[in-house]
C-alpha positions in Angstrom: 229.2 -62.5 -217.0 229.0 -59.1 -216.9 225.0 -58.9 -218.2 224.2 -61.4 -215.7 225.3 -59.0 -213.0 223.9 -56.2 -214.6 220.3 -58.6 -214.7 220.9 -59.5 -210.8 221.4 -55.7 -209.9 218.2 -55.0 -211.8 215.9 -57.6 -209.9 217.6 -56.5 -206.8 216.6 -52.6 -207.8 213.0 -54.0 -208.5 212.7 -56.0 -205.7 213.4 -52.9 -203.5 210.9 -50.9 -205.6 208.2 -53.5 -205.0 208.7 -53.8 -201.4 208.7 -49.8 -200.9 205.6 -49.9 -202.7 204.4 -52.5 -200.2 205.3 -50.6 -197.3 204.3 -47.3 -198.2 200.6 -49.6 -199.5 200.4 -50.6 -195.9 201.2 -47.9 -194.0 198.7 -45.6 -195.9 196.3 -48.6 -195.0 196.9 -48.5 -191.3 196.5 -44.5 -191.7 193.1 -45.2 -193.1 192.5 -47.7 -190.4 193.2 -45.5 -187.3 191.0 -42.6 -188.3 188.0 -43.8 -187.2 185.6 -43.2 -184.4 187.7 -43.8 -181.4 190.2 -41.2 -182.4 189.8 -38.0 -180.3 188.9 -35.4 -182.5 186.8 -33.4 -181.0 183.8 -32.1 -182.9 181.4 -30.3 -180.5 183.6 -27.8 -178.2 183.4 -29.1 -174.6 181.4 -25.9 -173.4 178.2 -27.7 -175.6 179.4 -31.5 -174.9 177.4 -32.1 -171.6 174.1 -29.9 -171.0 172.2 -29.5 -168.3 168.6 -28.2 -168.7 165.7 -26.9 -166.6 163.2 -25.7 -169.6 162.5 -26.2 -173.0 163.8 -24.3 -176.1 166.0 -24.0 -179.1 169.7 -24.9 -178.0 172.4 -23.8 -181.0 175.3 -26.0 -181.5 178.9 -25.3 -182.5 180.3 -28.5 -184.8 183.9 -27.8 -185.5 184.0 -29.7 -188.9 183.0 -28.8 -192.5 181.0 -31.6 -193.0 179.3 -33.9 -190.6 175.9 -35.3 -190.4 174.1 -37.1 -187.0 174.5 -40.9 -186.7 172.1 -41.7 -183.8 170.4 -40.2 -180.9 170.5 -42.3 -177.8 167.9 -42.6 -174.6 170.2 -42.8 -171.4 171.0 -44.6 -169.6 169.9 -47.6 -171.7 171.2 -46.6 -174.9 167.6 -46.9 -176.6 168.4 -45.7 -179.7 164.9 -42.6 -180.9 163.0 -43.0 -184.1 162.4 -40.1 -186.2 157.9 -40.1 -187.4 158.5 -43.0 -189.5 159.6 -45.4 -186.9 163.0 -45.4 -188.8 166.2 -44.3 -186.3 166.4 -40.8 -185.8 169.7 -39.4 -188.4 169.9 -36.8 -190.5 172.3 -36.5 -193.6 172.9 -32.7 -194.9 170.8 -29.6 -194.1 167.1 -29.9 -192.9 165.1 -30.6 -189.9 163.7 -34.0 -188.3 161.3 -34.4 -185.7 161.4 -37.4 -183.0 158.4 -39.7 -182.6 158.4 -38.3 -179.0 157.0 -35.1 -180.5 159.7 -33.2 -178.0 162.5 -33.3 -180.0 164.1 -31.7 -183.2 166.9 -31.3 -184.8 168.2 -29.3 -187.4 171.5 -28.7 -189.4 171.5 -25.9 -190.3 173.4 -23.9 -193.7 175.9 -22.2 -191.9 176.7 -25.5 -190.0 175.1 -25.3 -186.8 173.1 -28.2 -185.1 169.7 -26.6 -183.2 168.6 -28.8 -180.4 164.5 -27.9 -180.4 163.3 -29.4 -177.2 160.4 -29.2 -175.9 158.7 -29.1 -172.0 159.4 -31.8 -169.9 156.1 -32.0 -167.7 157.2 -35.5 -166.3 158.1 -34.5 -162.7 158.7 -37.7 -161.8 161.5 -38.3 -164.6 164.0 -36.2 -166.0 165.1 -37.0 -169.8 168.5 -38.0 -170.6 169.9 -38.6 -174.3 173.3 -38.4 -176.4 173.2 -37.0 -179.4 176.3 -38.6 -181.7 177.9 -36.5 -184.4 180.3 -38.1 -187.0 182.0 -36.3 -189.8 183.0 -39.7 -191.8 186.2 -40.3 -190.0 185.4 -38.6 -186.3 182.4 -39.4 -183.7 181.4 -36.9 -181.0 178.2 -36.2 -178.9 176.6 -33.8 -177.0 174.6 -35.3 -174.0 171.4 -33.6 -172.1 169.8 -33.8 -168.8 166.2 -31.9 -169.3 164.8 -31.5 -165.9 160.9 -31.2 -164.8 159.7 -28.1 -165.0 158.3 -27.0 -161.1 155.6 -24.7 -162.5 154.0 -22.4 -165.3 152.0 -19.6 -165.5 149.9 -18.5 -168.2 151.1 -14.9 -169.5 149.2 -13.8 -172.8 146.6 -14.9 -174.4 144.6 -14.4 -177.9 141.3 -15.1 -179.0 139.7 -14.9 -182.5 136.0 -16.1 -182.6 135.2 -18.3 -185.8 131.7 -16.3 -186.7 130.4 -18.5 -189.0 130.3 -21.0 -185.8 128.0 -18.8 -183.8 124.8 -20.2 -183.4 121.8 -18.8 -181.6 118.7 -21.5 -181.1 116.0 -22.7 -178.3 115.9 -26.1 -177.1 113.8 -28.0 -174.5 117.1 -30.3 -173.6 117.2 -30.8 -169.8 114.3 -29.3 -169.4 111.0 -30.8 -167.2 107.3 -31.0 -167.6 105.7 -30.3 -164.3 101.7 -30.3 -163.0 100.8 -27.6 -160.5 97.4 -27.2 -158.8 95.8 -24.8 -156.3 92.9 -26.7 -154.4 92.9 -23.3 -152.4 90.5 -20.3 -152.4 93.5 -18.3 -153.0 95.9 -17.5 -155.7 99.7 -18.6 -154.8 103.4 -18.5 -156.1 104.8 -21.3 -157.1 108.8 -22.5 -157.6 109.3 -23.3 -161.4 113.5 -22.9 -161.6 113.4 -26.9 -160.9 111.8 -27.0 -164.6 116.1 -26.4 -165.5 117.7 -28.0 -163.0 119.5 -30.3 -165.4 120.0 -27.5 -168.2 124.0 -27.2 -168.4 126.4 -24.0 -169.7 129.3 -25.8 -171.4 132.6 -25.2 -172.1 135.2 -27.1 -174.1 138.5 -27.5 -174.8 140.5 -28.9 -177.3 143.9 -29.1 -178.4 146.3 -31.2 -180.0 149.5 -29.0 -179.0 152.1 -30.8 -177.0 152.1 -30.3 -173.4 148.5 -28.6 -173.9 147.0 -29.5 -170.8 149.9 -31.2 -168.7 151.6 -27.9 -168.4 149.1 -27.4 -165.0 150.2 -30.5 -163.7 147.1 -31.3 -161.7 146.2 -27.9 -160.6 142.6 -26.6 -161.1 143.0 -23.7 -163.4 140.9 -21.0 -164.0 140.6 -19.2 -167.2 138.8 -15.6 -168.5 137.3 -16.0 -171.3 136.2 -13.3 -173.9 132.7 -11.6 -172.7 129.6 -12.7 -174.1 128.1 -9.9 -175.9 124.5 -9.9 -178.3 122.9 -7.2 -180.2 125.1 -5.1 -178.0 124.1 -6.8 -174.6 126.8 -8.3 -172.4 125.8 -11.6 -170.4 127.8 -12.2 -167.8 130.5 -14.8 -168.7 132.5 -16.4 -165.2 136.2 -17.6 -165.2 136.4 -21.3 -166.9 138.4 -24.3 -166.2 140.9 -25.0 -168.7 140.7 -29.0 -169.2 140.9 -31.2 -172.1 137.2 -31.6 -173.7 133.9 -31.2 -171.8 133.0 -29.1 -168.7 129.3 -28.1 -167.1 128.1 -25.8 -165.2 124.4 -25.9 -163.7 122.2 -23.0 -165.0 120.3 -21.9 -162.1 116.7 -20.0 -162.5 114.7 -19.8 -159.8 111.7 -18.5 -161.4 107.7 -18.4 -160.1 104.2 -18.3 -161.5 101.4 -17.1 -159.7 98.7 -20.0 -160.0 94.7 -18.9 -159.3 92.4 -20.5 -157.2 91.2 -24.2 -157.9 93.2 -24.5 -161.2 95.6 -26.4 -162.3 98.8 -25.8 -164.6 100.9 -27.4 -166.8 104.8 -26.1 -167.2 107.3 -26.7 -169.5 110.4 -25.2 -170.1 112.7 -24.0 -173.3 116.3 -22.4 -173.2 117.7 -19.9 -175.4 121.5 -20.6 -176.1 124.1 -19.1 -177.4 127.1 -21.2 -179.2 130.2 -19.6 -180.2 133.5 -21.2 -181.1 136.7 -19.5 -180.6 140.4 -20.3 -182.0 143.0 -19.4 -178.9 146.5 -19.2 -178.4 147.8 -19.3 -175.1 151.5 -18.3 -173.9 152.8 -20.3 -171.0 156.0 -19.8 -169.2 158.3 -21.9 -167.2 158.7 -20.0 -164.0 162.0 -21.0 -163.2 164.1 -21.0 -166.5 162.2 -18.4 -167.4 161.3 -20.1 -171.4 158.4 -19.5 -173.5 155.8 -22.1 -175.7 152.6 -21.3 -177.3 149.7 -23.5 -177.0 147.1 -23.3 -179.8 143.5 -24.7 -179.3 139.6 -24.2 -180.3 137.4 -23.4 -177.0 133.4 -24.3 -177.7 130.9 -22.3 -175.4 126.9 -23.4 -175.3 125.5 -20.7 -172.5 122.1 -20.6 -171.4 120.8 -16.6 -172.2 117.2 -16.7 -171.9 114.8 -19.1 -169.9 111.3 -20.0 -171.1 108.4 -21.1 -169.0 105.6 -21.8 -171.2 101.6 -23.1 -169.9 99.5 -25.4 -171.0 95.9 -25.9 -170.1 
């Protein structure tokens, strides 16, 4: 009798020990459970959470956990989510940098734990942009939203120029130039008008550039740009202000040139130019008037100018 109490008291005594095991099972599970996203933890202080933005530039981030990587970026409001170059979503696990399709976004993480926001110009001045950027440390989400506004204006403020020599070309062509007949049926000898020989000979400038925001940052204004001074042998030719536009502009080349022509005779004119190509690499520094931020443009600019006109005879 008294070993079947003894057996009774020991099932009871591991019954207990089973069901505490239970419990203690369960409520470590429901601890797992409720640390997930919707807890607030905050990761990004509130003085980064919601930004407001009138320029571009490198924003530096605060994230108040050890380890944390970005889950998503989100357009708003339609909660579009951005692909990264690869058309994959834009995340990024661990320390490095990845760029947005958009080409105005970047984000880093950085060693010592910082996110940098790289954002570029927003030339749209019809639309401002608006994303969420969502932070999660494996247990914890958090965000940090931005409203990038138009910029009103920019002004160019420095700029460099390197000419590529091996580009410069010196060379004569008859392109755009006429053939004309003159005669004199008179008993004296007269001047004659031969600049119409050029009148479709073209100076040409060009502009090129696969920098972002490289030729929106004018927003529809004509712009005119100095451009370094022609100079040959030690001989400037005058050079005027250019408009800077993507690819091809002309400019008419005017020469209004004569030839004395005898006394019953007759002449024929042709023309050839003399040009001068040269090819330069520029940077250009551009700055948002009101927030005041800085970007770089880089580009090649081609110039074709006409130098020397030729008006040649033939009998």
């Amino acid at each position: 009798m008294n070993e079947q109490k003894l057996n009774q008291s020991r099932e009871r005594r591991m019954k207990a020990v089973f069901n505490w095991i239970r419990v203690l099972s369960l409520v470590c599970m429901l601890g797992f459970i409720s640390c997930d996203k919707s807890d607030n933890v905050e990761l990004i202080a509130p003085l980064y959470k919601d930004l407001n933005l009138s320029g571009g530039g490198d924003l530096e981030i605060p994230v108040l956990a050890d380890k944390w990587h970005i889950e998503s970026v989100q357009y708003l409001p339609s909660n579009e989510t951005m692909l990264d170059k690869e058309g994959n979503p834009l995340t990024l696990e661990g320390n490095g940098t990845v760029e947005a399709a958009n080409g105005w976004l970047t984000l880093t993480h950085t060693e010592d734990n910082k996110l940098i926001i790289g954002l570029k110009e927003n030339f749209d001045t019809s639309n401002e942009r608006k994303l969420a950027i969502y932070i999660n440390d494996g247990n914890h989400c958090d965000h940090v939203s931005i409203i990038q506004q138009a910029g009103t204006e920019y002004e160019l403020v420095k700029s460099k120029y390197e000419e590529i020599e091996a580009e410069r070309k010196i060379y004569v062509s008859d392109k755009g130039c006429s053939h004309i007949t003159l005669s004199n049926n008179s008993s004296e000898a007269v001047w004659e008008s031969t600049g119409y020989i050029f009148e479709d000979v073209v100076e040409s400038s060009t502009f090129e550039s696969d920098a972002y925001g490289a030729f929106d940052w004018m927003q529809g204004k004509d712009i005119k740009i100095d451009m370094p001074e022609l100079i040959i042998d030690n001989k400037e030719y005058s050079t005027d202000r250019y408009v800077y536009k993507e690819g091809l502009t002309t400019t008419p080349y005017i020469k209004n040139n004569k030839i004395l022509i005898k006394p019953y005779s007759t002449l024929h004119i042709r023309g050839e130019i003399t040009y001068c190509k040269r090819v330069y690499n520029y940077i250009f520094t551009i700055r948002n008037t009101k927030s005041g931020t800085q970007f770089d443009i880089n580009g090649v600019w081609t110039h074709i100018k006409p130098i020397v006109s030729h008006t040649i005879t033939e009998q």
